[in-house]
DRENPATOR-679837 format. One line per field, with one value per atom (N, C-alpha, C): residue number from 1; x, y, z. Coordinates in steps of 0.05 Angstrom, whole numbers. Each point is the difference from the previous one (the first is absolute). Example, Ala and Ser with C-alpha at 12.3 -4.5 7.8 and 13.67 -1.06 7.14 Angstrom:
BEGIN
seq <- [1, 1, 1, 2, 2, 2] .
px <- [264, -18, 18, -7, 16, -15] .
py <- [-114, 24, 24, 21, 24, 22] .
pz <- [156, 0, 0, -14, 1, 14] .
# end
This chain:
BEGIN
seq <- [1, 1, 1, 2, 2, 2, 3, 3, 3, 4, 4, 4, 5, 5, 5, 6, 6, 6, 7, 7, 7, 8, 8, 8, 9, 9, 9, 10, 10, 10, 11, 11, 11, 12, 12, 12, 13, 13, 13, 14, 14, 14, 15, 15, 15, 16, 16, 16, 17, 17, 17, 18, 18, 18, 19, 19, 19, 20, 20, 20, 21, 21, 21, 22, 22, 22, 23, 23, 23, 24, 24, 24, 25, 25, 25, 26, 26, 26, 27, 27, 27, 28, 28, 28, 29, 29, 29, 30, 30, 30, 31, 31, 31, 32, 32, 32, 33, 33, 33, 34, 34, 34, 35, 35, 35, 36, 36, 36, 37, 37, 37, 38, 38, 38, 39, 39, 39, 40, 40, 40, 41, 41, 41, 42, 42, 42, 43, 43, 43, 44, 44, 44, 45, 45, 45, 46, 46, 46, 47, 47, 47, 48, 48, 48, 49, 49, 49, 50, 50, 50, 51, 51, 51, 52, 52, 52, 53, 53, 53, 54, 54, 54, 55, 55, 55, 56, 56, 56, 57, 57, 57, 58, 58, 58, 59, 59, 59, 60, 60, 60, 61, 61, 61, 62, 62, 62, 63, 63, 63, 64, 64, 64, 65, 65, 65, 66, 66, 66, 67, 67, 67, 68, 68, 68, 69, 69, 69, 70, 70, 70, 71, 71, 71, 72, 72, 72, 73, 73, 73, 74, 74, 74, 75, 75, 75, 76, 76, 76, 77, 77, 77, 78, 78, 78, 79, 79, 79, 80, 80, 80, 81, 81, 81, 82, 82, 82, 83, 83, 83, 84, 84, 84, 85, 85, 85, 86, 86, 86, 87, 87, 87, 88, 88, 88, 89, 89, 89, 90, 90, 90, 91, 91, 91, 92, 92, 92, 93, 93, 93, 94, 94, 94, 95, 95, 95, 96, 96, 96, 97, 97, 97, 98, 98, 98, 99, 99, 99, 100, 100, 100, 101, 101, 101, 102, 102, 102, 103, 103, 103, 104, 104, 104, 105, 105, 105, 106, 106, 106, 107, 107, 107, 108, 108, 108, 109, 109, 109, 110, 110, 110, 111, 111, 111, 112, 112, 112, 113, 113, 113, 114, 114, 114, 115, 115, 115, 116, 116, 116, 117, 117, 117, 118, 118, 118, 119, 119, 119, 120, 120, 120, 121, 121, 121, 122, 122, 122, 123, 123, 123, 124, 124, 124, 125, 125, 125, 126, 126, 126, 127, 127, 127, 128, 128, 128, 129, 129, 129, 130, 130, 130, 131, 131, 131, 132, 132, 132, 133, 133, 133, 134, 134, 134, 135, 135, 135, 136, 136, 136, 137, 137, 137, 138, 138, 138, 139, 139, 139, 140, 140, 140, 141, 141, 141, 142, 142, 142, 143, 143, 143, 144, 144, 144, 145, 145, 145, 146, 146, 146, 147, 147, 147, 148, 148, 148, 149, 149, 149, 150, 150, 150, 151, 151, 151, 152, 152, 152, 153, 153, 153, 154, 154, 154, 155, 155, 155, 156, 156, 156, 157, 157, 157, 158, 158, 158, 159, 159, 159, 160, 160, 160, 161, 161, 161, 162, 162, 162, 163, 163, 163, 164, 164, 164, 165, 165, 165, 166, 166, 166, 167, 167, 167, 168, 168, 168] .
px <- [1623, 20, 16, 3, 11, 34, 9, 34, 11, 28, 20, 3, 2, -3, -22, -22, -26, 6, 11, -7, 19, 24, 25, -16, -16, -18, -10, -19, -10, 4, 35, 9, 13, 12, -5, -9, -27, -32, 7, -8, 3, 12, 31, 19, 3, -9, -1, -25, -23, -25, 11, 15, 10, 18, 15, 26, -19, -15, -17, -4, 9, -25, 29, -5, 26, 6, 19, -2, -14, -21, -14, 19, 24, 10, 24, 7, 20, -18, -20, -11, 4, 26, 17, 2, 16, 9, -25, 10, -28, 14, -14, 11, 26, 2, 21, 30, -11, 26, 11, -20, 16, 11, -5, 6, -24, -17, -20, -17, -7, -12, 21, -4, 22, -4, -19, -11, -40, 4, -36, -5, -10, -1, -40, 15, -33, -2, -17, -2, -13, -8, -10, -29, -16, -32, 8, 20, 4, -6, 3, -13, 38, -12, 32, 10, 27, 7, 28, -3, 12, 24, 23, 14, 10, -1, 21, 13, 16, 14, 5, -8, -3, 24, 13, 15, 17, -21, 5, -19, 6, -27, -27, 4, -18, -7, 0, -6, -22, -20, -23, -10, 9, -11, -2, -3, 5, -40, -8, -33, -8, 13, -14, 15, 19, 20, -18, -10, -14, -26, -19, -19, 4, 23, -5, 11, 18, 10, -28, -16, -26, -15, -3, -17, 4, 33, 12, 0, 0, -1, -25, -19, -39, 5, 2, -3, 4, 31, 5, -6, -12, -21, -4, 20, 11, -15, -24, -22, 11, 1, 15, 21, 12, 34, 2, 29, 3, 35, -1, 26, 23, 22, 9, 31, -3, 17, 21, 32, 13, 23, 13, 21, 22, 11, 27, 3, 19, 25, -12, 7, -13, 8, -16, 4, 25, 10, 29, -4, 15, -9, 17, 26, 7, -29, -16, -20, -17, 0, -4, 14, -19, 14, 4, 24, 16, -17, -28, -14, -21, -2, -13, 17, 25, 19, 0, -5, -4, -16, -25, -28, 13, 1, 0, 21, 15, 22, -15, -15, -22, -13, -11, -18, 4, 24, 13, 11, 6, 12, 13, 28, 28, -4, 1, -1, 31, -7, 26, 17, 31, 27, 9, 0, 30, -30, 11, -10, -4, -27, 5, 16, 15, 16, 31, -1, 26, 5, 23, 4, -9, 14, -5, -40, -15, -30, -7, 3, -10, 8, 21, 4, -5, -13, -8, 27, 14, 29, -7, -4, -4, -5, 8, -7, -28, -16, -29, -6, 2, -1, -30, 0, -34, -8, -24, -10, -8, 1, -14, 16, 33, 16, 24, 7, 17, 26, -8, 22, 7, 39, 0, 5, -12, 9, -24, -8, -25, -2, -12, -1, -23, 6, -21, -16, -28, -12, -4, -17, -17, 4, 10, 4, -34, -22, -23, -11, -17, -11, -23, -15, -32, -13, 19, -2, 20, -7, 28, 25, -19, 32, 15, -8, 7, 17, 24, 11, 3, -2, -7, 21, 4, 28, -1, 14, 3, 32, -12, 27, 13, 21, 12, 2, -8, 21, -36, -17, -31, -11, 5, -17, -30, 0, -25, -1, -20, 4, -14, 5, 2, -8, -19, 8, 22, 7, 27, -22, -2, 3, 10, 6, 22, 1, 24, 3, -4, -8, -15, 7] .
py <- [2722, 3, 26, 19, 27, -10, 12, 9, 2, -9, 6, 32, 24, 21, 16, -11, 6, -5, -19, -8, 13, 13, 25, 23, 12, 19, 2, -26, 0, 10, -23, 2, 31, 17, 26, 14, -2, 16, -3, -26, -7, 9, -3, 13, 28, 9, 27, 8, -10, 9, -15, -19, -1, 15, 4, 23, 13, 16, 23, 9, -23, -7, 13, 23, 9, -14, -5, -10, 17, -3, 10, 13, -12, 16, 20, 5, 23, -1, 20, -3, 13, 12, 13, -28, -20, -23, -17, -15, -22, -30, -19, -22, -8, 6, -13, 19, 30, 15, -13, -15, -12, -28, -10, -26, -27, 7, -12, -17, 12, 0, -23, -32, -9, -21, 0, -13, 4, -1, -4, -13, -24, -22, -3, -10, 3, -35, -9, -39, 6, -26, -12, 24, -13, 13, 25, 15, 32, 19, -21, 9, 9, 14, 23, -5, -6, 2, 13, 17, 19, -20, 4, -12, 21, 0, 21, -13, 10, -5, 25, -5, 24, 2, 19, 20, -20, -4, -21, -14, -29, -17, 4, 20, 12, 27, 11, 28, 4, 19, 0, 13, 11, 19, -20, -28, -28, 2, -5, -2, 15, 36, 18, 6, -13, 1, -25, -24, -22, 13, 9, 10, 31, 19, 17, -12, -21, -18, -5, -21, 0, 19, 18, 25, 8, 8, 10, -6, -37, -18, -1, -4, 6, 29, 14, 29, -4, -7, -5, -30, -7, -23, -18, -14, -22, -20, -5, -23, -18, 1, -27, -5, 26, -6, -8, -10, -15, 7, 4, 17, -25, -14, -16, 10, -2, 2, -18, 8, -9, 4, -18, 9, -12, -8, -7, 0, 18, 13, 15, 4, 32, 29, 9, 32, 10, 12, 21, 23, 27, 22, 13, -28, 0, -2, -17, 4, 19, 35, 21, 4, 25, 11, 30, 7, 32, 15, 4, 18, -7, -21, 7, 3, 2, 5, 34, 6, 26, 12, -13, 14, -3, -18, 1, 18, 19, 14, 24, 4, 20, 5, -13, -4, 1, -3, 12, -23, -29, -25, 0, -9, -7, -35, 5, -23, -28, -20, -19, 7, -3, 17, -25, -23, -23, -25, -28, -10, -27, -12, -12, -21, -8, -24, 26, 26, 6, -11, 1, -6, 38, 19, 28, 2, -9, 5, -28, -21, -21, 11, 18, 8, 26, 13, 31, 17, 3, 3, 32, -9, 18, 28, 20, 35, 0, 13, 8, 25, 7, 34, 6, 26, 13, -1, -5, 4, 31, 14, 32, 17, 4, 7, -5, -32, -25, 4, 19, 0, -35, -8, -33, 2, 28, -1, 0, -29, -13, -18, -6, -22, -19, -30, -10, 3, 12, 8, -26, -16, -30, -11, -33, -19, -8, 10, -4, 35, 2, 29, -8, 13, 0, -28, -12, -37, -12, -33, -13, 6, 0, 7, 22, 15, 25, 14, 9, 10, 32, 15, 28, 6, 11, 29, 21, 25, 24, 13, 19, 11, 25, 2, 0, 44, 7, 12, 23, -15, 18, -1, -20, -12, -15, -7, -19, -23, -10, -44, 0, -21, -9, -36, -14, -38, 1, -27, -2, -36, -15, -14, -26, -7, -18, -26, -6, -20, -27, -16, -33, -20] .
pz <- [2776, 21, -4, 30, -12, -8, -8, -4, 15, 1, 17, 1, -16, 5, 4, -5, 10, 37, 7, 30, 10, -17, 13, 6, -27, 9, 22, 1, 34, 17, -1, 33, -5, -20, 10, 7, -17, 13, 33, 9, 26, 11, 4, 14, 1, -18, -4, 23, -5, 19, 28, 10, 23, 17, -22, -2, 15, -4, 13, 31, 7, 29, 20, 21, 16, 17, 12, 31, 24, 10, 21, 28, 2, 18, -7, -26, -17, -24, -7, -22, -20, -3, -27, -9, 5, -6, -11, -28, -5, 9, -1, 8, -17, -26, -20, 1, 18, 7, 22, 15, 26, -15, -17, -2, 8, 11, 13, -16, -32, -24, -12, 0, -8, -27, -14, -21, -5, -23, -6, -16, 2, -7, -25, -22, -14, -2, -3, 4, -30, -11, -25, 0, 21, 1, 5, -3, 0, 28, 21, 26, 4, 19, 16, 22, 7, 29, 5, 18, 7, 20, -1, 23, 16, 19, 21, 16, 6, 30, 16, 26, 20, 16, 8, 10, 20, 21, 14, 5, 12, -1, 23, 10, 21, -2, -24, -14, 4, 19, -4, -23, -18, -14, -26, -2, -21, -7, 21, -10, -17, 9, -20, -22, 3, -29, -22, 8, -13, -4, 6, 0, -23, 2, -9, -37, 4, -24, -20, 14, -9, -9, 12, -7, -21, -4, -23, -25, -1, -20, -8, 15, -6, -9, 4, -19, -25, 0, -26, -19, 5, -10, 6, 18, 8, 22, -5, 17, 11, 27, 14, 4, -8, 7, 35, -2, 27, 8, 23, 11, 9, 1, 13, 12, 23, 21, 3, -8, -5, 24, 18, 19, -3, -27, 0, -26, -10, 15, 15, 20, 24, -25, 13, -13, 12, -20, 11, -12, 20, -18, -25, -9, -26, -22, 3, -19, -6, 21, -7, -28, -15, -26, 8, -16, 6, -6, -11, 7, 28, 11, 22, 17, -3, 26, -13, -10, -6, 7, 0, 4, 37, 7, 34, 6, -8, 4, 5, -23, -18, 25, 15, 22, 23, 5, 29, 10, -14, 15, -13, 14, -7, -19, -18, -13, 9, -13, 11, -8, -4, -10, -16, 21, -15, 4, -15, -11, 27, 8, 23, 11, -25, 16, 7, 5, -3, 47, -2, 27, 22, -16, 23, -3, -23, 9, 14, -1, 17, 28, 15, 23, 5, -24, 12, 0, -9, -5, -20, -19, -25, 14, -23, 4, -10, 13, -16, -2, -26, -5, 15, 3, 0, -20, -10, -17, -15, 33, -9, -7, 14, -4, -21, 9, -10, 11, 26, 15, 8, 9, 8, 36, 0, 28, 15, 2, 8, 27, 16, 19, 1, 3, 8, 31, 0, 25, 11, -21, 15, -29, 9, -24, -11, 7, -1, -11, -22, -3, 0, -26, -3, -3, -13, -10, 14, 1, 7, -18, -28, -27, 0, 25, 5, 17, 3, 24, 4, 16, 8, -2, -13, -1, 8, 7, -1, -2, -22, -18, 28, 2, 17, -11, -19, -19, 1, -21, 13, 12, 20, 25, -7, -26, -7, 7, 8, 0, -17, -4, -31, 0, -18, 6, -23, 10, -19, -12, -20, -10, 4, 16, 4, -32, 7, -17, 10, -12, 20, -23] .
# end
């Protein structure tokens, strides 16, 4: 029977080769910078399961996030791993980490600012810097951008649009 730190190894190995997999529609970002990446689970018979929870529960980009999960875990040795889809708690984009709100800054999207239960981002309230400039003298164009998680900006200051992130 392996070890309790034998089966830690594992689930590092694992999470680490899941870690990997980007999100298909911002692909600076990997799933565990979004938060998405939310446990990896090793059982007795040493088989793998990846848990996620998606963005929102009508994310199309969920299939090739499960599929590219798998891929990743079969590379790295892992026969039969199995993906499970998890929708409660819902995803919030508090469970982003400060470097992928970095990388999406990096990349030309206004990452989230305040944390989602605050009351000014549940109403769209909040300042959203540019990302390119970081000028705050910004407007919302359309509460909708490239994604639903997304609202269109343009900086008022270099005349760029910009998505902003929203917080959910």
């Amino acid at each position: 029977m392996p070890s309790a730190a034998h089966n830690m190894d594992i689930e590092t190995r694992a999470w680490d080769a899941a870690a990997t997999v980007c999100d298909p529609e911002i692909p600076v970002l990997s799933i565990a910078d979004l938060g998405v990446l939310r446990e990896v689970k090793v059982a007795a018979d040493g088989h793998v399961t990846a848990v996620i929870t998606p963005t929102y529960s009508g994310c199309p980009a969920m299939r090739m996030i499960e599929f590219e999960i798998i891929r990743a875990l079969d590379l790295a040795g892992f026969d039969d791993a199995k993906v499970e889809t998890v929708l409660s708690p819902a995803w919030t984009t508090d469970w982003m980490t400060e470097t992928g709100k970095a990388k999406l800054r990096d990349y030309g999207i206004a990452p989230p600012k305040t944390s989602s239960n605050s009351r000014r981002a549940l109403f769209g309230e909040e300042t959203v810097s540019c990302p390119k400039c970081g000028s705050d003298h910004t407007e919302r164009v359309s509460e909708f951008g490239s994604t639903a998680c997304k609202a269109l900006y343009r900086c008022r200051d270099c005349a760029e649009p910009f998505d902003y992130f929203k917080c959910i």
